[in-house]
C-alpha positions as CSV (number, residue, x, y, z in Angstrom):
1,X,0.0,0.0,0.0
2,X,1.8,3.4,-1.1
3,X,1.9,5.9,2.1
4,X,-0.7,8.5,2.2
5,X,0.3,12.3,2.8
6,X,-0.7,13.7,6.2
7,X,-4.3,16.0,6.0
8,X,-2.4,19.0,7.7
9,X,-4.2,22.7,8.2
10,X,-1.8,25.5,7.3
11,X,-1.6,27.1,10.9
12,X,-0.3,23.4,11.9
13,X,3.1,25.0,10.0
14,X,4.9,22.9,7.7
15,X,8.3,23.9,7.5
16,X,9.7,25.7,4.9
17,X,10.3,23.4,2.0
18,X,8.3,21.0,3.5
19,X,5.6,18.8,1.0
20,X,2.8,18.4,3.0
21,X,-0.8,18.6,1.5
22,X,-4.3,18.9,2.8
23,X,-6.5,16.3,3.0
24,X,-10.6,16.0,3.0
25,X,-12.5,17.1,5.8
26,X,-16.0,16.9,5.4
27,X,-19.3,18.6,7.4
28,X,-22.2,19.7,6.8
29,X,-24.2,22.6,7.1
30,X,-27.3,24.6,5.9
31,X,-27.5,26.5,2.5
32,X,-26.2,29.6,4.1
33,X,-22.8,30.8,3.7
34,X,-20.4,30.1,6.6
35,X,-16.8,30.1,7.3
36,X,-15.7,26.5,7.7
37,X,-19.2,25.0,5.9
38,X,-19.5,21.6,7.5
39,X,-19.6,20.1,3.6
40,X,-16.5,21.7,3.0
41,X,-13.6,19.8,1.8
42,X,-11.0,21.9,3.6
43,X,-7.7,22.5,1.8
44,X,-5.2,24.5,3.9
45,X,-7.6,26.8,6.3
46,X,-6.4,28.5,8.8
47,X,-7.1,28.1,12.3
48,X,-7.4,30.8,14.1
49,X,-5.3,30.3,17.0
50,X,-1.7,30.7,18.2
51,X,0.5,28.9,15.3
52,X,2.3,25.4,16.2
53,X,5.4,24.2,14.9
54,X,6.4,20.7,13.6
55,X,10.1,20.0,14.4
56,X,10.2,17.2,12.6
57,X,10.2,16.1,8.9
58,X,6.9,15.0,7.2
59,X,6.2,11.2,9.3
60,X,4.0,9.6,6.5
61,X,2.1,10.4,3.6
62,X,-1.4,10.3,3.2
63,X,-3.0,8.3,0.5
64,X,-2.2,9.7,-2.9
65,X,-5.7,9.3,-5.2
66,X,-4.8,8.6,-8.8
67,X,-6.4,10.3,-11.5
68,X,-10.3,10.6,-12.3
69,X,-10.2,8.0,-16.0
70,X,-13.5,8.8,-18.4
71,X,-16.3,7.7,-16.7
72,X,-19.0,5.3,-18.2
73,X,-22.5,4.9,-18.0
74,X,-24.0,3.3,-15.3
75,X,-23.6,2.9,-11.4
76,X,-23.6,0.1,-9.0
77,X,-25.5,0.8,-5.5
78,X,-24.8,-0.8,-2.4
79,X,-26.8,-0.6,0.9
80,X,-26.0,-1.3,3.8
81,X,-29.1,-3.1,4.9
82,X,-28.3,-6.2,3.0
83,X,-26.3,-8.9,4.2
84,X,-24.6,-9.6,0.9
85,X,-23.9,-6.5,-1.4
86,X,-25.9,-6.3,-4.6
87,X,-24.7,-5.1,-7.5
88,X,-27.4,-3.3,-10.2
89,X,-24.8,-2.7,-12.9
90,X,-27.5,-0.4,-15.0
91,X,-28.4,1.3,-11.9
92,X,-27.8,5.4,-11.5
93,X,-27.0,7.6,-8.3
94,X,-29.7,9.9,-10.0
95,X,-32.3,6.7,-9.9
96,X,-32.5,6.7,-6.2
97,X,-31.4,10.3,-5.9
98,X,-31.7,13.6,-6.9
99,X,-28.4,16.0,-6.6
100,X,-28.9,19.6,-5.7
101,X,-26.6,22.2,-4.3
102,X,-22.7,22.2,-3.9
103,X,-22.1,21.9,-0.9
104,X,-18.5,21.7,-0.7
105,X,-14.9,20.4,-2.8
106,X,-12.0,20.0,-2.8
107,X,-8.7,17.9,-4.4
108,X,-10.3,14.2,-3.9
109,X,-14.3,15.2,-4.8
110,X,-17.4,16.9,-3.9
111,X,-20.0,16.8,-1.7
112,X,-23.9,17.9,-2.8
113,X,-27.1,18.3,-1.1
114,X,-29.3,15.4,-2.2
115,X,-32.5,14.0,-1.2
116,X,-33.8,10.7,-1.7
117,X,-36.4,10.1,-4.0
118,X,-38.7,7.0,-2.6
119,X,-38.8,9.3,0.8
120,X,-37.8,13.3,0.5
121,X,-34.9,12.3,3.2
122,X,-32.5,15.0,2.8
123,X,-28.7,13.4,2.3
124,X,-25.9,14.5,1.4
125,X,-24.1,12.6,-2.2
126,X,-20.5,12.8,-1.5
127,X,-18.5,11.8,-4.8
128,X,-14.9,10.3,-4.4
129,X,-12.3,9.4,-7.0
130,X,-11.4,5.8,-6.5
131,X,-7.6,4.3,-5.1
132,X,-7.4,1.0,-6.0
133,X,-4.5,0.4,-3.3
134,X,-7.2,2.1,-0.9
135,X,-9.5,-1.0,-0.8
136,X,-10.7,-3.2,2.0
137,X,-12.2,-7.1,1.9
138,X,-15.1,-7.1,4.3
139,X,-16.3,-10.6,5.4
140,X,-19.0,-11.7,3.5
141,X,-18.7,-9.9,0.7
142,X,-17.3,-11.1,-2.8
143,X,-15.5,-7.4,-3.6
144,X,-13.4,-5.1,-2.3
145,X,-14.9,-1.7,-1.3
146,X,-13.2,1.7,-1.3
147,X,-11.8,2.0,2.4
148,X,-13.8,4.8,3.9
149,X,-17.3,3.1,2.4
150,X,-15.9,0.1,4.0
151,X,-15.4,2.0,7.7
152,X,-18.5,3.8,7.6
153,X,-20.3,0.2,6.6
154,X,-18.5,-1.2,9.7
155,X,-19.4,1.4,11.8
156,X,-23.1,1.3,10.8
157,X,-23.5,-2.4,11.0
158,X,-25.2,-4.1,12.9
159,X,-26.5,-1.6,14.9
160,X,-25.8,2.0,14.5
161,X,-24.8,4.9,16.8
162,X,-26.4,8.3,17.1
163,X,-23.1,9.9,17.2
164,X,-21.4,8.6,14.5
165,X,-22.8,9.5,10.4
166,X,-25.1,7.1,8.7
167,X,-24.4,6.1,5.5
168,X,-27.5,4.7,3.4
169,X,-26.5,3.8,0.3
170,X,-23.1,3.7,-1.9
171,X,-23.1,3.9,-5.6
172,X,-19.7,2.2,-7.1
173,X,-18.5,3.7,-11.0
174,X,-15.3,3.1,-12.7
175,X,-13.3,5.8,-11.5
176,X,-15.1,7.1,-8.4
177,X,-17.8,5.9,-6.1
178,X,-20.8,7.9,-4.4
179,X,-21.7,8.0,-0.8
180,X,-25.0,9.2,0.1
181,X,-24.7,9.7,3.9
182,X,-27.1,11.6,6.5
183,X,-27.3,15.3,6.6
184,X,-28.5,17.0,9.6
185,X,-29.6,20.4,9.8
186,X,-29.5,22.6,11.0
187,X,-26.0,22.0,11.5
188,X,-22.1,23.5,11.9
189,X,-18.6,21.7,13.2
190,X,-17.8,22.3,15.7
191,X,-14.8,24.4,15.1
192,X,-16.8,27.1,13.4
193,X,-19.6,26.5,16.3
194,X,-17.0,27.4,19.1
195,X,-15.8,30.6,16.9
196,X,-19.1,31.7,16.8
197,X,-19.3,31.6,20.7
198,X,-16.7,33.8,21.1
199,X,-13.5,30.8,20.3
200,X,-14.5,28.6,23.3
201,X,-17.4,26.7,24.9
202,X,-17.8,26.6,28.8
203,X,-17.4,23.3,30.7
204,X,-20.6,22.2,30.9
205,X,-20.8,22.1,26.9
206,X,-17.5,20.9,26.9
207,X,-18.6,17.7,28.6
208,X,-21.7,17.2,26.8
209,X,-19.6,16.9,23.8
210,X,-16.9,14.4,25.4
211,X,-19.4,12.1,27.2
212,X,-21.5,12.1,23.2
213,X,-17.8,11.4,21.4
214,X,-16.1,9.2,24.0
215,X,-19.3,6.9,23.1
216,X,-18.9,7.2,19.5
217,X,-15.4,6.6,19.4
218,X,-15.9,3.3,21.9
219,X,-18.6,2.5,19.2
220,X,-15.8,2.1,16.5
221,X,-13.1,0.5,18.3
222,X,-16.1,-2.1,19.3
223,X,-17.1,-2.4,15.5
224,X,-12.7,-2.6,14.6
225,X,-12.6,0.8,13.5
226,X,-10.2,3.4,14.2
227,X,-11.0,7.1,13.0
228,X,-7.4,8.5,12.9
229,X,-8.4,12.1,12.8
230,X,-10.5,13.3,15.7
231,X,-10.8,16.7,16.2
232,X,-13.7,19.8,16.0
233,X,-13.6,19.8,12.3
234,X,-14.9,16.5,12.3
235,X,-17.6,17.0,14.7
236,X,-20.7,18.3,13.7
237,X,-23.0,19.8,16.5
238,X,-26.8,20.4,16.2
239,X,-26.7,24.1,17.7
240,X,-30.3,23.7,19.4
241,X,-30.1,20.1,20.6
242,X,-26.2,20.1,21.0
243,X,-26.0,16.8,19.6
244,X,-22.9,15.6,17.9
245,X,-22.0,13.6,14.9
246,X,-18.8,12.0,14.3
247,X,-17.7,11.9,10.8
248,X,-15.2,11.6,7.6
249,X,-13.7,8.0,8.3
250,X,-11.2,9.1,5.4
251,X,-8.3,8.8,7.4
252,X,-9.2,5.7,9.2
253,X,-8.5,2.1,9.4
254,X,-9.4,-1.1,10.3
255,X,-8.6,-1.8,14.0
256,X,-5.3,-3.5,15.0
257,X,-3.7,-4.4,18.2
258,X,-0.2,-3.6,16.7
259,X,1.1,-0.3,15.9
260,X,0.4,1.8,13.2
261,X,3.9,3.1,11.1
262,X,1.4,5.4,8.9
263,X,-0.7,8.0,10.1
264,X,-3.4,9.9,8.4
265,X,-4.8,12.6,10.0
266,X,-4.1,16.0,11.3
267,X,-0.3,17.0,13.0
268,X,-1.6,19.1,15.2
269,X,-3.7,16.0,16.9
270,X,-0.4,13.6,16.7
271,X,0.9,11.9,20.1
272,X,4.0,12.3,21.3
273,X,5.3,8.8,20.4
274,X,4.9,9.3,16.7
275,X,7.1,12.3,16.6
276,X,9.6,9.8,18.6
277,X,9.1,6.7,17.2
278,X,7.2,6.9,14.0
279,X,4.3,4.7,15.7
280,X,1.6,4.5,17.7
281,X,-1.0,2.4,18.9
282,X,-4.8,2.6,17.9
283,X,-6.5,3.8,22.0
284,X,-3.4,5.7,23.2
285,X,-3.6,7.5,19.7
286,X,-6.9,8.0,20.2
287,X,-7.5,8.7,24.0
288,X,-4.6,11.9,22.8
289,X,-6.8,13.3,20.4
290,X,-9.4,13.5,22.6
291,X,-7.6,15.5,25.0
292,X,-6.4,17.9,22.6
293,X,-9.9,18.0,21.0
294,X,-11.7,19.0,24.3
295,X,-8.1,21.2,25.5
296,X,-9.1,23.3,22.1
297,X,-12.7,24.2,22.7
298,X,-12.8,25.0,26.1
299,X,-9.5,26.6,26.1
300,X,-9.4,28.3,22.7
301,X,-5.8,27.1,21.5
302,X,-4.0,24.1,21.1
303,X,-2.1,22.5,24.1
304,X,0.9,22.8,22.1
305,X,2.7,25.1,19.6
306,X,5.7,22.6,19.2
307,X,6.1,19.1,18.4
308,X,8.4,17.3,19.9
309,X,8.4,14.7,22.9
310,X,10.4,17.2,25.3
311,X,8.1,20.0,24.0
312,X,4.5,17.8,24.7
313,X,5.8,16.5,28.3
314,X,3.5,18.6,30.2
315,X,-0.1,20.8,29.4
316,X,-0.1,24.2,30.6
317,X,-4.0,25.6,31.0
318,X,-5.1,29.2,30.0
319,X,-8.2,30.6,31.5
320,X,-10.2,29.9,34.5
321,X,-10.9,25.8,34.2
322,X,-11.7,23.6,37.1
323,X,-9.3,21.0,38.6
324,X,-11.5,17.8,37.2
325,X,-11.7,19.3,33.6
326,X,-7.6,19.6,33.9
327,X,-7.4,15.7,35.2
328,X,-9.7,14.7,32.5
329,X,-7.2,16.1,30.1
330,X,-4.0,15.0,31.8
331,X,-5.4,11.4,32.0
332,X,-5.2,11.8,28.4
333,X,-2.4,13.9,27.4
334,X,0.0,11.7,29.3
335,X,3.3,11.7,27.4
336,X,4.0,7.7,27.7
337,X,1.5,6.3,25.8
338,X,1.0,2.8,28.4
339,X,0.5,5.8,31.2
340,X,-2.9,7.0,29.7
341,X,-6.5,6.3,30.8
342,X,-8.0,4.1,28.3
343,X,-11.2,5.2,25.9
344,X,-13.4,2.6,28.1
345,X,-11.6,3.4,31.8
346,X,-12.0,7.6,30.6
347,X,-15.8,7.4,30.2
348,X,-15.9,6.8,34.4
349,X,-13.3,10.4,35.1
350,X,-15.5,12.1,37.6
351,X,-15.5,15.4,35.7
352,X,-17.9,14.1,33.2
353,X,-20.7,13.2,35.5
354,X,-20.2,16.3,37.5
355,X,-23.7,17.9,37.5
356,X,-23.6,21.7,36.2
């Protein structure tokens, strides 16, 4: 499998000289224009907070897509609700549904606002070139499927979880494939959301959020996946009902109890151990993101500003935080990876059931 290039956001500073790209970040989001639309396949926005550095060259690469060939009639859909996947060879995304709006773009595809014809369900129709070395084998199943269709399928089957994305229906075609997936909305990610409350959310929103993605996280490792690139961007938020959705399993993988020598996702979010070692394992990995996730939207900033293990031994806090929301985030910023709290053991830390 060739290495994949790191999704990187330019205020995550790559050296100069360095060849880092931007990878897809998807959201969602009304028709209106915002800042970081939730649709948006970001490439290279900025974050508005204090820059980070990176001493370190480029660790991987994230997966390279080859080139969009001509495209010929006729799609194949998939959905999930079988047990086997069925292919209708004749079949058309615009059979089942109709495309509307763009809704965002960027250097791997596009994302519209659909709905779905036998129902009016609003969904979004996210359209992907295809990487043939980006393919997984699912039990069951006679053909390989492009690897984030294959994620979101694991994630989705059996049972769902109302914190993670559904995904309906997939539509394969011989250079891309089609995902149409749920689309809330109203909705924002929740980067943009804490910007538009003044660049930081108060603890009490701050632990509806972790106790909503510590549950859709578990949720994934349970169903052997691992997301790879938690942070706000990939969190959408319902601004009335403060629900969350986890989503864009474009950097994931399948779950393994061995370390992973690639990463795909964003620096900024990285443990300590890959800038040391070039590895890391799937729930100390993960268990760090979350603590720099939740350190960013109640404190406004990253934890942070550079990357190496002497640099990322100890969180300093800025603003008026409590003592348990500091523990919950030392239990996972710990800078030996065997020292952290795991996903399952974090889900108990007294600050999350403290009543507001």
């Amino acid at each position: 499998m060739s290495k994949r290039k790191i999704s990187t956001l330019e205020i995550c500073g790559p050296e100069q000289g360095s060849s880092q790209t931007h990878g897809d970040n998807l959201g969602f989001c009304g028709s209106r224009p915002c800042y970081r639309g939730p649709y948006d396949l970001r490439q290279g926005q900025k974050r508005s907070m204090l820059p980070c550095v990176v001493e370190q060259e480029e660790p991987a690469n994230k997966r390279k897509r080859e080139e969009d060939s001509p495209q010929t009639n006729g799609d194949k859909p998939y959905n999930l609700k079988a047990k086997r996947v069925k292919k209708i060879w004749k079949a058309c995304v615009g059979k089942y549904y109709s495309k509307g709006e763009l809704l965002g773009q960027g250097g791997f595809g596009s994302v519209y606002a659909g709905t779905r014809l036998s129902d009016g369900l609003p969904v979004a129709l996210k359209y992907v070139r295809k990487d043939e070395e980006e393919e997984l084998n699912l039990p069951g199943l006679e053909d390989p499927m492009p690897r984030e269709v294959g994620l979101f399928k694991m994630v989705n089957t059996p049972s769902t979880h109302p914190n993670i994305l559904k995904l309906y229906d997939w539509f394969d075609r011989p250079a891309s494939y089609v995902m149409a997936m749920e689309r809330p909305n109203p909705c924002q990610d929740l980067f943009e959301y804490c910007q538009e409350q003044g660049g930081a959310l108060n603890e009490d929103q701050a632990r509806n959020i972790a106790q909503q993605l510590l549950g859709a996280l578990q949720h994934c490792h349970d169903c052997g996946v691992v997301h790879r690139d938690v942070k706000p961007e990939n969190i959408l938020i319902q601004p009335e009902t403060q629900e969350i959705k986890l989503i864009d399993f474009g950097c994931g993988d399948p779950l393994k109890h061995t370390p992973y020598e690639e990463f795909s996702g964003t620096p900024c979010f990285l443990p300590p151990e890959w800038f040391q070692k070039k590895k890391f394992l799937a729930g100390p990995g993960t268990v760090w993101s979350v603590g720099v996730t939740l350190y960013n939207i109640v404190c406004g900033r990253l934890p942070f500003e550079t990357f190496t293990s002497k640099k990322m031994r100890q969180v300093k806090f800025h603003g008026d935080v409590s003592a348990g929301f500091k523990d919950f985030v030392r239990c996972c910023l710990r800078p030996r990876a065997e020292d952290r709290t795991n996903l399952e053991q974090l889900q108990f830390h007294p600050w999350l059931h403290q009543s507001s």
